[in-house]
C-alpha positions in Angstrom: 0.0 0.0 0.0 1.3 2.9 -1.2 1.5 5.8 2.1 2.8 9.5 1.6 5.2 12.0 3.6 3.1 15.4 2.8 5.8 18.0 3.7 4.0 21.0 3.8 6.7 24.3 3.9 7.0 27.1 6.0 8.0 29.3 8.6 6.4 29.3 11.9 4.9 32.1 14.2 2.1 34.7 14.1 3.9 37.1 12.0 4.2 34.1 9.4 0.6 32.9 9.6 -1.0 34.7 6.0 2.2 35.1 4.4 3.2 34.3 0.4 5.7 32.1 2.2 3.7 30.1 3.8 0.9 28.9 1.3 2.6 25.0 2.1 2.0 25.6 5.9 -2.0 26.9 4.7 -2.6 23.6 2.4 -1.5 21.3 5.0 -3.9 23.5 7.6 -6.5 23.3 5.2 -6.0 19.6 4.7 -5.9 18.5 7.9 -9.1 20.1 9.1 -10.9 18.6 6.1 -10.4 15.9 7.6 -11.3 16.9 11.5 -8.4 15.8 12.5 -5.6 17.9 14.5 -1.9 18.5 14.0 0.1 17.2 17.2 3.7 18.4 17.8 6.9 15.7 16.7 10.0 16.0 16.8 10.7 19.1 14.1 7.6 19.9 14.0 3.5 19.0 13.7 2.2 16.0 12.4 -1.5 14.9 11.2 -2.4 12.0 10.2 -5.2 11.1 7.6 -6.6 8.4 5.7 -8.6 8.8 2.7 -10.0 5.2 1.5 -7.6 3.5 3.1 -4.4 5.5 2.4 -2.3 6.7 4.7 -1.0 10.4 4.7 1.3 11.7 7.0 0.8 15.6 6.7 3.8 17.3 8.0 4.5 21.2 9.2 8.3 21.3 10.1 9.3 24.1 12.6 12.6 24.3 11.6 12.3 27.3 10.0 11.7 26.7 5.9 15.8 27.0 5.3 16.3 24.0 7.4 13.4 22.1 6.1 15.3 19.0 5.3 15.9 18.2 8.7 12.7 17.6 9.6 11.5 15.7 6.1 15.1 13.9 6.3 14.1 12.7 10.0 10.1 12.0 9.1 10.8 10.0 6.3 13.4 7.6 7.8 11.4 7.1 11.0 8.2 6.2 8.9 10.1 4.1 6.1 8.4 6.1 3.5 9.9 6.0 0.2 11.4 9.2 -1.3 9.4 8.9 -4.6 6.6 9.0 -2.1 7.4 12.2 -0.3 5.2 15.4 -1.9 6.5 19.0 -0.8 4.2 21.4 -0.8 5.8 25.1 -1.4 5.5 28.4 -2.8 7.0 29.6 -6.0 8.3 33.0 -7.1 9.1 31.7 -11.0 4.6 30.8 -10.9 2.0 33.3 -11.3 -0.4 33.8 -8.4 -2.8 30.7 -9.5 -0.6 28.8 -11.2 0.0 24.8 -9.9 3.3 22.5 -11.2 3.5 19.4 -9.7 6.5 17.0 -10.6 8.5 14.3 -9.9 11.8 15.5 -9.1 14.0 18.3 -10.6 16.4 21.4 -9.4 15.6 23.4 -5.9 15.7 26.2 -8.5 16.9 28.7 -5.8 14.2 28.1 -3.4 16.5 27.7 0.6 13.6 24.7 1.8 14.0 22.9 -1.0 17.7 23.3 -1.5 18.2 22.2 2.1 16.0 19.0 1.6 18.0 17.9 -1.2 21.0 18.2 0.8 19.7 16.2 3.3 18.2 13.5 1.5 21.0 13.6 -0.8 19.3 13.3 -3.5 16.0 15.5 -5.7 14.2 12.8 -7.0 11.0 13.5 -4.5 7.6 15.7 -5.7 7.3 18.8 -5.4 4.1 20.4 -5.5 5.1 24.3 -6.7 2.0 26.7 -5.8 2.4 30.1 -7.9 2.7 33.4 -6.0 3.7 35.6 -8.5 6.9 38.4 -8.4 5.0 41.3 -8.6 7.8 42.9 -6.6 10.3 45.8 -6.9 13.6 44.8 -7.6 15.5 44.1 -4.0 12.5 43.7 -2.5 12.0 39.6 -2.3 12.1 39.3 0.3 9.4 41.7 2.0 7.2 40.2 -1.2 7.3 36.6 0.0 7.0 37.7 3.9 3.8 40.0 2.9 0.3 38.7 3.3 -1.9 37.9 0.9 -4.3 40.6 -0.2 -8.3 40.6 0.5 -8.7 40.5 -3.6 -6.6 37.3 -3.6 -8.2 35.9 -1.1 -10.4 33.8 -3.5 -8.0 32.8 -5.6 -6.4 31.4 -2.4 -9.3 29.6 -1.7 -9.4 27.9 -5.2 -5.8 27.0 -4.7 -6.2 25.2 -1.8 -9.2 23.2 -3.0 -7.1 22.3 -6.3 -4.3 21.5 -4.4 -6.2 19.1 -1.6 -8.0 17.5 -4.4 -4.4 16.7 -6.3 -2.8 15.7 -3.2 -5.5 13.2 -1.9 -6.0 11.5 -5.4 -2.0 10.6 -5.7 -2.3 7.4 -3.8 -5.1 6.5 -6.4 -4.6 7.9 -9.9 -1.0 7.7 -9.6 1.7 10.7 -9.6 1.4 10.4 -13.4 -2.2 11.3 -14.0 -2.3 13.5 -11.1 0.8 15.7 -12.5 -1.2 15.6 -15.8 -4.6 16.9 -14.8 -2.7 19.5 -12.3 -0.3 20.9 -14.8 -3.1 21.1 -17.0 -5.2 23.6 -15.1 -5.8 26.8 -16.0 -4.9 30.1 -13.7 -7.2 29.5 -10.6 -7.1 33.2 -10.0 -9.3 33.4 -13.5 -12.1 31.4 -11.9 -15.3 32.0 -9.8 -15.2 30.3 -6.5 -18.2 28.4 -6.1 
């Protein structure tokens, strides 16, 4: 049976809570209370677990801070004995537009500091990521206050469609397959175009 690491990214504390940054901490929130079931704290970090006809998924928020995110995953996946190719991080992504979804199996960190320190830890890149769009509508030297800045009342329902999209995609993988599942996600058009229903 085929169980997944969920490695939702982020940073922890208040000031973190509705930031760009955080969408992966948001999607594993919004996941876990889908569910009504409740995060409990682990070592390097909070952990939910949650079953969805009959799989196992092990949603994880590390508190390591998201540039030492690979301690955490690197610890959570040895101690369950999941397999890499069935570890999903969930992050945000400056290259994306706000609405945009890329799910794949493996490839480059492609400068984001959680994922660059996961692959250093695991040693290797061949894991999912699931890449959630958040735009760089930003001055130039100003990154970093872009991804620490909240999301905006007029995005808040593109937020919401981004969640749903990215809950769906996430719970299907244990059934459809990483294949079909990168397909149908990759495939989706800007989520911010669309009325929430």
């Amino acid at each position: 049976m085929q169980n997944y690491l969920i490695a939702c990214l982020g940073n922890i504390g208040a000031e973190y809570a509705n930031t760009r940054h955080n969408i992966g901490f948001m999607v594993g929130d919004e996941l876990v209370g889908s569910k009504d079931v409740s995060f409990e704290p682990v070592k390097y970090g909070e952990m939910a677990i949650i079953t969805n006809r009959s799989r196992k998924y092990y949603v994880l928020k590390p508190n390591t801070f998201m540039n030492l995110s690979g301690k955490s995953v690197g610890y959570h996946i040895k101690n369950l004995e999941i397999p890499v190719n069935q570890l999903v991080v969930v992050t945000d992504d400056l290259a994306l537009p706000l609405g945009m979804l890329r799910l794949r199996p493996s490839g480059s960190h492609g400068g984001h500091n959680g994922l660059r320190n996961i692959e250093e830890v695991l040693g290797t890149n061949q894991y999912m990521r699931f890449r959630i769009g958040i735009g760089n509508n930003f001055p130039k030297g100003k990154q970093v206050e872009y991804v620490l800045s909240e999301f905006s009342k007029e995005e808040q329902p593109c937020i919401k469609n981004i969640l749903t999209a990215t809950i769906e995609g996430l719970l299907d993988l244990a059934f459809s397959g990483p294949d079909r599942v990168m397909t149908r996600i990759n495939g989706l058009k800007n989520l911010c175009n669309q009325t929430s229903s």
